[in-house]
N, C-alpha and C positions, 0 to 999 in steps of 0.2 A: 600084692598087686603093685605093679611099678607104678611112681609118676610118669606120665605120659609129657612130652615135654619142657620135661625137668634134667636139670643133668643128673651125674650120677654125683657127682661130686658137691659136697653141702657147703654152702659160702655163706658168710655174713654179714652180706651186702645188699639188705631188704630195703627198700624205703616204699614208704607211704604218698602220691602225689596228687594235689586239688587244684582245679586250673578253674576260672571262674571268669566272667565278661561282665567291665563296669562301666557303662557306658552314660557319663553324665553329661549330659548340655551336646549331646549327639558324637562324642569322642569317644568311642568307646577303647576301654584298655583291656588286655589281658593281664591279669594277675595269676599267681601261683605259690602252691607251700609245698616243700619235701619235707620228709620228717627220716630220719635215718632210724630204723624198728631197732636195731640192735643198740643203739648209743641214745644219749640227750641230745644230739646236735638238728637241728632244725634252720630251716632256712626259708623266708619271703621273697618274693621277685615279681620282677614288669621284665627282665630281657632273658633269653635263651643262654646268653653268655654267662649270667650268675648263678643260673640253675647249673650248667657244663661244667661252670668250676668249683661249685661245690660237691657235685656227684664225682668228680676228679678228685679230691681233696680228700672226703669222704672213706671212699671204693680204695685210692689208692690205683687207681686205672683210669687212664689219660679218654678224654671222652671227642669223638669223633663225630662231629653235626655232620657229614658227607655219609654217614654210613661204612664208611670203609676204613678199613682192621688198623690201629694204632701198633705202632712199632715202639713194643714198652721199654725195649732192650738199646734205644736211645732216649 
């Protein structure tokens, strides 16, 4: 039976990611942890920018907050 929404091609670029609301004295923060399944490397954050460049880092594929397709080949 195939995966259904899987590709067909196996990559090893899994990660683990926990986002959480800590909202002290009425500020609340969003915090987060990726974990990279295949390697040690792990990462904590408060901004979308250090999460993007460690999944870039990581992956080895440039990571796109707009949604729309990164040109690897610059």
């Amino acid at each position: 039976m195939a995966n259904q929404g899987m590709s067909d091609t196996q990559d090893n670029r899994s990660f683990v990611a926990r986002f959480w609301l800590e909202s002290p004295d009425d500020n609340a923060v969003w915090r987060g942890h990726l974990r990279h399944v295949q390697g040690d490397e792990e990462c904590y954050f408060q901004s979308l920018s250090v999460m993007k460049e460690f999944l870039g880092r990581i992956s080895g594929v440039p990571f796109s907050m707009s949604g729309e397709v990164v040109d690897r080949e610059n």
